[in-house]
C-alpha positions in Angstrom: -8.4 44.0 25.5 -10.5 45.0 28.3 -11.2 42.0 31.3 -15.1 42.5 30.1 -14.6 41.8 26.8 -12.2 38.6 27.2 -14.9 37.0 29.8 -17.5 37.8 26.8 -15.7 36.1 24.6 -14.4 33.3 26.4 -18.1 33.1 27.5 -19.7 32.4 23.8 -16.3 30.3 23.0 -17.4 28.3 25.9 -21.0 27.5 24.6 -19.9 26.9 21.1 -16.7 24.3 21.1 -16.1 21.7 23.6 -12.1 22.0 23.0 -12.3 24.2 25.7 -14.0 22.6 28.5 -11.9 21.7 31.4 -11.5 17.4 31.5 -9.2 15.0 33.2 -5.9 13.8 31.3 -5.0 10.1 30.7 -2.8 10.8 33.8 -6.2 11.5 35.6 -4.9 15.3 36.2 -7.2 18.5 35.3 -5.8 19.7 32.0 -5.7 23.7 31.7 -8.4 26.4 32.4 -10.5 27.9 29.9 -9.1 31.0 30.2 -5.5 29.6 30.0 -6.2 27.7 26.8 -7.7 30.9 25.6 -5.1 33.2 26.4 -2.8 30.3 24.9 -4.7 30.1 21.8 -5.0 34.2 21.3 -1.3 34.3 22.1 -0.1 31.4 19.2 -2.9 33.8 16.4 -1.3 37.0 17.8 2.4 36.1 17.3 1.4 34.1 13.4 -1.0 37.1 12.1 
């Protein structure tokens, strides 16, 4: 997958579900990136499909 297409994607998957906004934990740290959680996310449907 080319870098444009991913920063597309994780652009419209940004507007569209909050799951994926960056917040602070119940131990006050920064949970992951967007881009991590993506990558996570296309990494768990990649190895199940």
């Amino acid at each position: 997958m080319s870098c444009n297409l991913f920063l597309c994607i994780v652009d419209a998957i940004k507007y569209h579900d909050t799951y994926f906004e960056q917040r602070i934990d119940a131990l006050l740290d920064l949970n992951y990136l967007l881009c991590k959680k993506l990558t996570l996310c296309l990494e768990c449907w990649h190895t199940v499909c």
